[in-house]
C-alpha positions in Angstrom: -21.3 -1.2 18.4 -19.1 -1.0 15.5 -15.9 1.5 14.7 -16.5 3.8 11.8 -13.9 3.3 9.2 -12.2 5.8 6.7 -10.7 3.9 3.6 -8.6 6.7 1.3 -7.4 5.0 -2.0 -5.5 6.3 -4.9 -8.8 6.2 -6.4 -12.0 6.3 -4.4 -13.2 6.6 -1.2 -14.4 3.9 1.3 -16.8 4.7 4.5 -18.0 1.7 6.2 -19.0 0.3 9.9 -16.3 -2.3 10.9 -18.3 -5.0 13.5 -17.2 -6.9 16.3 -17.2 -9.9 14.1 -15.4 -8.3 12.1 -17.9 -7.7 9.1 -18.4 -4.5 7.3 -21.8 -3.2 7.0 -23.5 0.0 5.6 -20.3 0.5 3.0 -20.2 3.7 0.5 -17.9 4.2 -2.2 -17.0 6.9 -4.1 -14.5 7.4 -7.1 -11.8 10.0 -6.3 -9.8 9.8 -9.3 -6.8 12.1 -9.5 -5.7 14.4 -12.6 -2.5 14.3 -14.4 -1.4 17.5 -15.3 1.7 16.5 -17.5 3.3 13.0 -17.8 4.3 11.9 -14.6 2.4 14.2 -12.5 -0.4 12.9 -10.2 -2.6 15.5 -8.6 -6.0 15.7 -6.5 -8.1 18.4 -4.4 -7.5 17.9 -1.1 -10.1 20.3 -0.3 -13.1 18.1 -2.3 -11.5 14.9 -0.4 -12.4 16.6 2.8 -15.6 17.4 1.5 -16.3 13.8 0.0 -14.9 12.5 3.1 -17.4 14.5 6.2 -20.6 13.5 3.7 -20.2 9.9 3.1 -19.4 9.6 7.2 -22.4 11.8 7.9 -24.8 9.2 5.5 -23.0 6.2 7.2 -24.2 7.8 10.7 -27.2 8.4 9.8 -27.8 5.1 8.9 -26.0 3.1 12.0 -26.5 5.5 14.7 -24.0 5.0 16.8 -20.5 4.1 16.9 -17.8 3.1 19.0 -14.9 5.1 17.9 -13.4 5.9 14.3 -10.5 4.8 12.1 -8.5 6.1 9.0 -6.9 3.9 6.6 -5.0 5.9 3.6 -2.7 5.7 0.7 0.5 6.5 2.0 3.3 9.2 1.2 0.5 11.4 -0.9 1.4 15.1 0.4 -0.6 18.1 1.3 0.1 21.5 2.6 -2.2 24.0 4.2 -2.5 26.8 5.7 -2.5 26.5 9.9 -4.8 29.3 10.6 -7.3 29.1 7.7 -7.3 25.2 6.9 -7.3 26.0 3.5 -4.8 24.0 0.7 -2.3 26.1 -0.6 -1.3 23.7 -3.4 -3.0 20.6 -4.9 -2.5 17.6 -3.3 0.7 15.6 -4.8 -0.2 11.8 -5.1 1.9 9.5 -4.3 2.8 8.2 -7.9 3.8 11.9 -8.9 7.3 11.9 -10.0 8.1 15.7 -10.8 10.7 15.5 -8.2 13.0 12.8 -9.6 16.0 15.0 -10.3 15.8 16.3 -6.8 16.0 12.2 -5.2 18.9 12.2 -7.7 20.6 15.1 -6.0 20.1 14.3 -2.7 22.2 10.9 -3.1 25.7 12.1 -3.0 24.8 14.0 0.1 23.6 10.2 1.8 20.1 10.2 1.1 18.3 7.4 -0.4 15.2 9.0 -0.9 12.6 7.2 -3.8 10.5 9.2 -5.5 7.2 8.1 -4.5 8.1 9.1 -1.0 7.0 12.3 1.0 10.1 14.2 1.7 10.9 15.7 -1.9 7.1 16.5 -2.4 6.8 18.2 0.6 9.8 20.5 -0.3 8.4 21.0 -3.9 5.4 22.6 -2.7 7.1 24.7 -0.1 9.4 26.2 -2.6 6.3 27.3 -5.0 4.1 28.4 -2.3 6.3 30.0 0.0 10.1 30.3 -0.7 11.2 32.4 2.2 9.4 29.7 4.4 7.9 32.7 6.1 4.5 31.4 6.2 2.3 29.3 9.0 1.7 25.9 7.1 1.5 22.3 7.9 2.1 19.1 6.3 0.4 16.1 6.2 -0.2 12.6 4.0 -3.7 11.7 4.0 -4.0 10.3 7.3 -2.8 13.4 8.8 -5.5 15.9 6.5 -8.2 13.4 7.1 -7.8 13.7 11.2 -7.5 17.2 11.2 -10.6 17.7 8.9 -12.1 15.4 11.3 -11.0 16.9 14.7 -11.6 20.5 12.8 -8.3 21.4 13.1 -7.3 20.5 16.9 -4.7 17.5 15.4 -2.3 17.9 13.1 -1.1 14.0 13.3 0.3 11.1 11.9 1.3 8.0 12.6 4.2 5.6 12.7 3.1 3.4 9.6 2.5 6.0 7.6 5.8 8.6 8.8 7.9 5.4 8.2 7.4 6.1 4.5 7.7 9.6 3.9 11.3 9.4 3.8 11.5 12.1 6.4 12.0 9.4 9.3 14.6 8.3 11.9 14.7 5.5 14.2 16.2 5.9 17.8 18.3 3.0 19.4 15.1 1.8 21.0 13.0 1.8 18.1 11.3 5.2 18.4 10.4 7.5 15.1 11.2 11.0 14.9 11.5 13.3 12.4 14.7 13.0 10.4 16.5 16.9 11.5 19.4 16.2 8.6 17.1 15.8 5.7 15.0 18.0 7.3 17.2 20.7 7.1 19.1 20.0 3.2 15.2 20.0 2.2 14.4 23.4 4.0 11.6 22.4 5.5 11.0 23.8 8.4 10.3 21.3 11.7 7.1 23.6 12.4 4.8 22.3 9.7 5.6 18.4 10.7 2.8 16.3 12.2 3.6 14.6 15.4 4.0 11.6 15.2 1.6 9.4 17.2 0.7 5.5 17.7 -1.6 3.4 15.3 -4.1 2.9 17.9 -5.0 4.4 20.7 -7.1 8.1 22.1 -5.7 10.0 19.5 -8.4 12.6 19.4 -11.8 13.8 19.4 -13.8 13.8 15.8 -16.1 16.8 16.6 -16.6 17.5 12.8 -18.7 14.0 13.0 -22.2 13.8 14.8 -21.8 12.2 18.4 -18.1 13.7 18.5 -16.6 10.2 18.4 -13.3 9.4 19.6 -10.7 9.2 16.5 -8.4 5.9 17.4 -7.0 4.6 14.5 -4.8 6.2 11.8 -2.8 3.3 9.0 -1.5 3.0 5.9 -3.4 1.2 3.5 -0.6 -1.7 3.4 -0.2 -1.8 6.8 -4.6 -1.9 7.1 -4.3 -5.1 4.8 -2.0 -6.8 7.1 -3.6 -6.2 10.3 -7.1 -7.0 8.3 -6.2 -10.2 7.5 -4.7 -10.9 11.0 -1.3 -10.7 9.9 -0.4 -10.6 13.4 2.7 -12.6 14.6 5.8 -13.0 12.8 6.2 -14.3 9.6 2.7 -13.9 8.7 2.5 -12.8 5.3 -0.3 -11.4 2.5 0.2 -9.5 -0.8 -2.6 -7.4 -1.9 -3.0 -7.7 -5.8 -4.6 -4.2 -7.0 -3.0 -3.0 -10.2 0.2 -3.2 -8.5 0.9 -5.8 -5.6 2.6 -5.2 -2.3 3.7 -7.9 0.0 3.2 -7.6 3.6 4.8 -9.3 6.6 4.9 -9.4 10.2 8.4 -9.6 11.5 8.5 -8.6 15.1 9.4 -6.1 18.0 12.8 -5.2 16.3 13.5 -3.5 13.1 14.1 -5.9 10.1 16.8 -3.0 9.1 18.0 0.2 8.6 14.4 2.4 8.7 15.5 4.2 5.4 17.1 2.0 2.6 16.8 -1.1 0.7 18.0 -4.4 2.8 19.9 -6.7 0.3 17.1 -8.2 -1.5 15.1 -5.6 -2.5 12.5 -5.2 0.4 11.9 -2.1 2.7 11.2 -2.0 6.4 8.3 -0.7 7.5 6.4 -0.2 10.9 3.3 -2.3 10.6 1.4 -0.8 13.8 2.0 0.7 17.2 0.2 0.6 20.5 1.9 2.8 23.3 5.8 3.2 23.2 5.4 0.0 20.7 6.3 -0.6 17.5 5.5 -3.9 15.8 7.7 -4.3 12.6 7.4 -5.3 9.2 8.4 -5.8 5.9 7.2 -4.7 2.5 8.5 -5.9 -1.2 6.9 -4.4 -4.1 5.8 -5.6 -7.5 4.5 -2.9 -10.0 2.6 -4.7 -12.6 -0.2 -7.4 -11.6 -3.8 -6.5 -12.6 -2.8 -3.6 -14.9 -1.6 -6.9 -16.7 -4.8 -7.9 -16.7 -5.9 -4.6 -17.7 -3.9 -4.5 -21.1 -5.3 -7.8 -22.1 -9.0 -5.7 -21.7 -8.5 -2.6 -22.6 -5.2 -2.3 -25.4 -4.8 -5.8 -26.9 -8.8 -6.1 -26.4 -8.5 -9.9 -25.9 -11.0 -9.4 -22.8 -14.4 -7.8 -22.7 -13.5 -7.7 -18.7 -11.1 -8.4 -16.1 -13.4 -11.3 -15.1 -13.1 -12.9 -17.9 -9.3 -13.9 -17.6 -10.2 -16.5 -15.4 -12.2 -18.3 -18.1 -10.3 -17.7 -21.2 -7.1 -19.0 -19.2 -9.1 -22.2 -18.3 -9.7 -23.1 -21.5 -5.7 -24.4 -21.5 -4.3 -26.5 -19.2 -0.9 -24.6 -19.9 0.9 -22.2 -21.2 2.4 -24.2 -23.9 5.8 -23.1 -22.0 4.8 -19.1 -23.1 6.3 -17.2 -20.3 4.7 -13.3 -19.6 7.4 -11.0 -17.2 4.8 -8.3 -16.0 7.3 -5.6 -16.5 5.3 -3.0 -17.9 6.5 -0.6 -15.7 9.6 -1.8 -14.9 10.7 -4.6 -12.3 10.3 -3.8 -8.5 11.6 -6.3 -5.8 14.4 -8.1 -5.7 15.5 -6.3 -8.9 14.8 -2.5 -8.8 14.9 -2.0 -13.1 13.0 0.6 -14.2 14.1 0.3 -17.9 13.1 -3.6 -17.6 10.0 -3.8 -19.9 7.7 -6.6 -20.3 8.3 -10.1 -22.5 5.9 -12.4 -23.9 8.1 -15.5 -25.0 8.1 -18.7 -26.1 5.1 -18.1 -29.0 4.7 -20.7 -31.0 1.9 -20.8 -34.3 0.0 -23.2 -31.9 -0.2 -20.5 -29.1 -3.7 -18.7 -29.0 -5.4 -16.5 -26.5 -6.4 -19.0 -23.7 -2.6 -19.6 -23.6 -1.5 -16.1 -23.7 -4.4 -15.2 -20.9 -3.2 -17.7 -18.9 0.8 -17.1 -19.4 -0.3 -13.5 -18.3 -2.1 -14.6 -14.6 1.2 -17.1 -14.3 3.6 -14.5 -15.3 1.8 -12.3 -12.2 2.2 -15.6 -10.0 5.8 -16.5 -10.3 6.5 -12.5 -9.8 4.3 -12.6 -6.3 7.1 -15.9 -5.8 10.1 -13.7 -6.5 8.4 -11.2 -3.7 8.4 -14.4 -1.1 11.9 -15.5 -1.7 13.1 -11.5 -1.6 11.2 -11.5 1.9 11.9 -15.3 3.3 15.9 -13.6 2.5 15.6 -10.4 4.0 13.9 -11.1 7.1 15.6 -14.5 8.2 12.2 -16.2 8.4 10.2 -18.6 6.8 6.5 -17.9 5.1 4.6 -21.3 5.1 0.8 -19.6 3.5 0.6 -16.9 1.7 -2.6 -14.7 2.6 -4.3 -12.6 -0.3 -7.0 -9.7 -1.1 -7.2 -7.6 -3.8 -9.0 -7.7 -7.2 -6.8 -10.6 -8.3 -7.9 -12.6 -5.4 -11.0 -13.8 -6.5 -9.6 -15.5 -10.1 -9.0 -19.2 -9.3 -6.9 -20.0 -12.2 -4.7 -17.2 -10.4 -4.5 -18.6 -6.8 -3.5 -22.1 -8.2 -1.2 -20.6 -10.1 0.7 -18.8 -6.8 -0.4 -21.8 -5.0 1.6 -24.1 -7.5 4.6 -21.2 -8.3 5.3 -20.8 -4.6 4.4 -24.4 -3.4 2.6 -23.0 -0.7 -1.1 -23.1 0.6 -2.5 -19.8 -0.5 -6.2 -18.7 1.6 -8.0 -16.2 0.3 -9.5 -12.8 2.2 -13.2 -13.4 3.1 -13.5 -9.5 2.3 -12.0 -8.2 -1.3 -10.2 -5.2 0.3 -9.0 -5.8 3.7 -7.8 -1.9 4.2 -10.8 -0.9 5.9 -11.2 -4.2 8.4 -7.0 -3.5 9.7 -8.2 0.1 10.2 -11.2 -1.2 12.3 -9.2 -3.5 14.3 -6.9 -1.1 15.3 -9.7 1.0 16.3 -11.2 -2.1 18.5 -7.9 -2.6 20.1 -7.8 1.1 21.6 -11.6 0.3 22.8 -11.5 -2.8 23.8 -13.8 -4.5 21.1 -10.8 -6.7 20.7 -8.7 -7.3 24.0 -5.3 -7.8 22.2 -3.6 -8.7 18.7 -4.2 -12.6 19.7 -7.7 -11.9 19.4 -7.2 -10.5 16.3 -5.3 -13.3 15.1 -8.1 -15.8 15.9 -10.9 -13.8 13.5 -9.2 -14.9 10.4 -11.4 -17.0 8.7 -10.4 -17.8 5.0 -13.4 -17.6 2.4 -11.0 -20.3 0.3 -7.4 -22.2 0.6 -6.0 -23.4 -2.6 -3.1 -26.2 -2.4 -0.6 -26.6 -4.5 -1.8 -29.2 -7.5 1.2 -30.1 -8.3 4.9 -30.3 -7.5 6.8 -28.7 -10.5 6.9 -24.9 -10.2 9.2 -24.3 -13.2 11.0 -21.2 -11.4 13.9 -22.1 -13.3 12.2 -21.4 -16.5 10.6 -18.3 -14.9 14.3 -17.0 -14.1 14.9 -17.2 -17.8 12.3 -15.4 -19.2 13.3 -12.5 -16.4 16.5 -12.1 -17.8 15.3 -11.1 -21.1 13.0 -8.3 -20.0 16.3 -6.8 -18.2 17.2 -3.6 -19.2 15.7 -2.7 -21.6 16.3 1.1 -21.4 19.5 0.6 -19.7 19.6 4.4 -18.7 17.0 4.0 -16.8 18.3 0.7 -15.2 21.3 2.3 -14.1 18.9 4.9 -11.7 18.8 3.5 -8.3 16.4 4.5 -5.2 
């Protein structure tokens, strides 16, 4: 029998069966877009998530039978607060792009807290002070994980886990590599240590989902990020994949021992993070961050228009064998590891009258590339060890032209997910493990099975050339260079 699996995205929502080989059958999918109320606001209805949530897992059930156990995958950091007793949201749900609280990140810092934006902590305090300033009232918070499994258990768990509490920004890690609740920030945020979720392990009995038919056992609860890891058996150290959705996040596997500090930057621009947990154990990780990479692709489609679909890149940029030496930064949104600018913007450089739109397609699908590099160098530094293949899902995945351009930028064997999203697979192995459907993370190690591997075609990967063209997207707002999370 296979492990139900819960996959929340910024965007939609995934319900599928994960099975013992590690396929995914009867899959739904739903769009679960979220509203902007004002520029830089992200909201959703938690409530209608819920709601979306119970009756795609209901159809799934009806169509499998039964089920071993379920797991939740989710977006991480999104906030929520409801009301204990009646269950019912007090506020919209705050996604985790919002950034009304930016001013309040930027007062926190002089008092020692390095606390970004897209986290949690100051979202969680936002809500509190419209909804109940006296902090008189019975609420609880929770990121998606935590809302899903208590709409799941019908209100009996008011949980989260470690991958997911590691980037709230409300965490603290204990000498032996425990998570608890951070009291200190806690406390200059005013919010209250009564509406915090415990925090529990990534797999294991967590609960009981009587709100599904057959009142499974709930045993997995993991970030998205963390899901994509685990899914495509990211499982011993240095182990690596980035996931290329319209951002791209690079994932690896570093160990029993924190990489670094659990809150803060490490010197070249990565994060820790807690990949999984089993028990009292906490397998580590680290995470760098790019923020432009098939939103590049995007632009080409949808404002320049050069593209009738995404698809397409991958034969316009085939029709050149290069760029021409046209270098694209994808900086459309700033520059994320190792640099941190936000008011670096992106370059297209190098233009010739010979350059047309194979070569600017293809500049663009390099330009993403050598940016996925500068990810793998910021990680190699940070975490002292060495990444050999690079592992990837994601939309981007499936261009060619793009893998041999990261296989050739990074001189590295790049294999490519047999499943597009590997979220919802990580969430069903973590489910497995706490079963027994998979005896240990060895076995899960063994199941990767590459749909494709691209080599390296050649040995010039022109970083120096790449470094360049970075440099001239640099600040280009320099007030908001200067701002620092």
């Amino acid at each position: 029998m296979g492990h139900l699996v819960i996959d929340v995205g910024t965007s939609s929502i995934r319900v599928a069966v994960v099975e013992p080989d590690a396929s995914l059958r009867a899959e739904r999918r739903e769009p679960f877009l979220p509203s902007t109320p004002f520029p830089g606001g992200l909201e959703f209805d938690a409530a209608a998530m819920a709601a979306a949530v119970l009756r795609m897992c209901t159809e799934v059930l009806s169509e499998v039978g039964t089920i071993t156990s379920v797991g939740i995958a989710n977006q991480r950091a999104s906030t929520i607060v409801w009301d204990r007793i009646s269950g019912v949201p007090v506020a919209p749900g705050l996604g985790w792009q919002d950034l009304r609280t930016i001013g309040t990140c930027l007062m926190l810092q002089p008092q020692g807290f390095q606390v970004p934006p897209n986290a949690s902590a100051t979202k969680v305090a936002h809500i509190l002070d419209q909804v109940d300033p006296d902090r008189s009232r019975d609420l609880c918070f929770g990121t998606i994980d935590t809302w899903i499994a208590w709409t799941l258990t019908r209100g009996e768990a008011h949980i989260t886990d470690t991958t997911n509490a590691a980037v709230t920004g409300l965490i603290a890690v204990g000498t032996e590599g425990d998570l608890f609740w951070n009291a200190a920030l806690l406390d200059v945020l005013r919010i209250p240590m009564s509406v915090m979720p415990r925090i529990v392990s990534s797999s294991g009995d967590l609960a009981v989902a009587t709100a599904l038919p057959g009142h499974p056992a709930l045993t997995a609860l993991v970030g998205d990020q963390q899901g994509s890891l685990i899914g495509q058996a990211c499982v011993y150290p240095g182990n690596t994949k980035i996931t290329f959705g319209t951002g791209a996040m690079l994932d690896m596997c570093t160990g029993p021992v924190p990489p670094g500090p659990a809150a803060g930057r490490l010197p070249n621009g990565c994060f820790p993070i807690a990949a999984w947990s089993r028990g009292d154990r906490t397998t580590w990780g680290m995470e760098a961050a790019m923020l432009t990479a098939g939103s590049a692709v995007e632009w080409l489609r949808d404002d320049l228009q050069i593209l009738t679909t995404a698809a397409e890149s991958e034969v316009v940029a085939g029709r050149c064998s290069d760029t021409g030496d046209v270098w694209f930064v994808p900086a459309l949104l700033g520059l994320g590891t190792p640099h941190w600018d936000y008011g670096a913007r992106g370059t297209l450089t190098g233009m010739t009258r010979g350059t047309g739109r194979p070569e600017i397609v293809r500049a663009v699908l390099e330009g993403v590339a050598h940016r996925a590099v500068d990810l793998v160098e910021a990680a190699q530094s940070d975490s002292g060890l060495s990444i050999s293949t690079l592992r990837i899902d994601g939309g981007m995945s499936v261009n060619r032209v793009f893998a041999q351009a990261l296989a050739n930028a990074s001189q590295r064997r790049v294999e490519i997910s047999p499943v597009l999203e590997a979220t919802a697979v990580g969430a069903g192995f973590l489910a497995g493990l706490a079963t027994g459907t998979w005896g240990s993370v060895d076995d899960i190690g063994a199941t990767w099975k590459p749909v494709a591997a691209v080599e390296p075609s050649t040995n010039v990967s022109n970083r120096d050339r790449w470094s360049d063209a970075v440099e001239r997207s640099k600040a280009w707002y320099p007030d908001l260079s200067a701002i620092n999370f």
